[in-house]
N, C-alpha and C positions, 0 to 999 in steps of 0.2 A: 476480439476476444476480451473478455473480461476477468479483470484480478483484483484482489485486493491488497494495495500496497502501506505497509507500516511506515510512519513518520519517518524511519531510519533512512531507507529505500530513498523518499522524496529530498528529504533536505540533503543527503550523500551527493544524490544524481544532479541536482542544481548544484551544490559546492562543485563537483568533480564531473562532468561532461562526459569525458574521455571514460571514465569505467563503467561497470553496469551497469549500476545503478543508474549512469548520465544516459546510457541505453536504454532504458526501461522510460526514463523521462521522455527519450526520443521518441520511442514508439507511442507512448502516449502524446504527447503533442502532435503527431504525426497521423491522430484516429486511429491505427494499427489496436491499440489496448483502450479500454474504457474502465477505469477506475470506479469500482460500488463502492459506497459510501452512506451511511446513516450522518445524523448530527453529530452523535457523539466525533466518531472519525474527523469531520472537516472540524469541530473544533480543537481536536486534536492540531490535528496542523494547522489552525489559526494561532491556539497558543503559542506553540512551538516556533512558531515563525516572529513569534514578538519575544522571546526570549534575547536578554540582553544579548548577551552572547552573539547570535545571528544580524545585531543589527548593524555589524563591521561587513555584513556582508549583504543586503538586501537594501535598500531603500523601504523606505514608507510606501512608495509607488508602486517596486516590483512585489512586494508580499502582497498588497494589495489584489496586482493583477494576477500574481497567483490564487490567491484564494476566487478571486473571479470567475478566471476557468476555471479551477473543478466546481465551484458552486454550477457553472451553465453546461459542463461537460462531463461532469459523472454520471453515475447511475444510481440514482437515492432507494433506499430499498430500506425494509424495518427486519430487527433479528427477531428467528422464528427460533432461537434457539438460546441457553443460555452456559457460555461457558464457567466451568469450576474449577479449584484448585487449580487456578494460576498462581505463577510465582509471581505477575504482578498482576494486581486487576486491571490497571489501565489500559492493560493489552487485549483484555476479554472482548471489546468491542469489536477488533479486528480479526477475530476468530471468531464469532457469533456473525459477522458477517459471511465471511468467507464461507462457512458452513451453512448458513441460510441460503444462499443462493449458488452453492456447491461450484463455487471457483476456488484457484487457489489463490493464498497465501505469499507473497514474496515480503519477507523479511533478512534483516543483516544480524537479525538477534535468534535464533532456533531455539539456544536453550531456553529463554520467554516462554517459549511452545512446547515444553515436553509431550514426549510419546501420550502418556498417560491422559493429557487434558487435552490433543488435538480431534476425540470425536469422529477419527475418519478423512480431517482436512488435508488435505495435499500444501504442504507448508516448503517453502524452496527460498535458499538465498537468492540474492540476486543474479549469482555467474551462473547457476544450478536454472535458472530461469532461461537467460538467455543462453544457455547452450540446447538448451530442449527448445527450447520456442521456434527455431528458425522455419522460412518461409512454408509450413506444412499449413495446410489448410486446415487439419483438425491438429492441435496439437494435444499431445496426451495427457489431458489433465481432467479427463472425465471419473468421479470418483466411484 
C-alpha cells in the first residue's frame, strides 16, 4: 500500500518506536507501505533531519542511512495537482502528492489540512491510520 507520510509522522515514529507513528515506520521498513514522494518531500526530510535540534538524536550516519532508503525505497512521482489556501505552504507538497496519485495522507498535524484545502484527500493521523489499516488486503482508502 501506498501513503503519503508528513515529516511529523517520520521523525515522531524514529524518536518513539513504540507509538504510531514508530508503527507506520515499522510497516514501512517492513515493505507493508511504500512511501510517494516528489523532491520537494525528501528534501523536506533532509532538512528536517539536519535540524540542530535532531542532531542529540541521529548521527550523521543514521540520517544519512535514512535519507538512503527512501531515496532507493519510495515511490517518486510528480504533482498533477496544485494545492491552495494552505495555512502553511510548505505543506502543499504533501497534499499535491497524496492527491495526484490518490493515496492517503497520514499526518500528526490535520489542522495543516483544513476541510476546505483537502480537494477530496483522505488525510488520517497516525492512530486513525493504524487502526484502519490492519491486515485487510484492500484497505479503505479508495477515494
Amino acid at each position: 500500500m501506498k501513503i503519503v507520510m508528513d515529516t511529523n509522522v517520520l521523525i515522531s515514529g524514529m524518536l518513539n518506536p513504540s507509538g504510531p507513528p514508530g508503527r507506520i515506520v515499522d510497516l514501512l521498513r517492513s515493505g507493508a507501505l511504500e512511501m510517494v514522494v516528489d523532491d520537494r518531500i525528501l528534501g523536506e526530510y533532509t532538512d528536517v533531519l539536519q535540524r540542530e535540534y535532531f542532531l542529540q538524536y541521529f548521527t550523521a550516519s543514521e540520517r544519512e542511512d535514512v535519507i538512503d532508503y527512501l531515496i532507493k525505497n519510495s515511490h517518486y512521482t510528480l504533482s498533477t495537482v496544485m494545492a491552495r489556501n494552505m495555512p502553511d505552504e510548505g505543506d502543499a507538497p504533501f497534499l499535491e502528492i497524496a492527491l495526484s496519485e490518490e493515496v492517503p495522507l497520514v499526518t500528526g498535524n490535520l489542522k495543516h489540512y483544513p476541510e476546505a484545502a483537502r480537494m477530496g484527500c483522505r488525510i488520517v493521523t497516525p492512530r486513525q491510520f493504524i487502526d484502519i489499516y490492519p491486515e485487510t488486503e484492500n484497505p479503505p482508502f479508495i477515494l
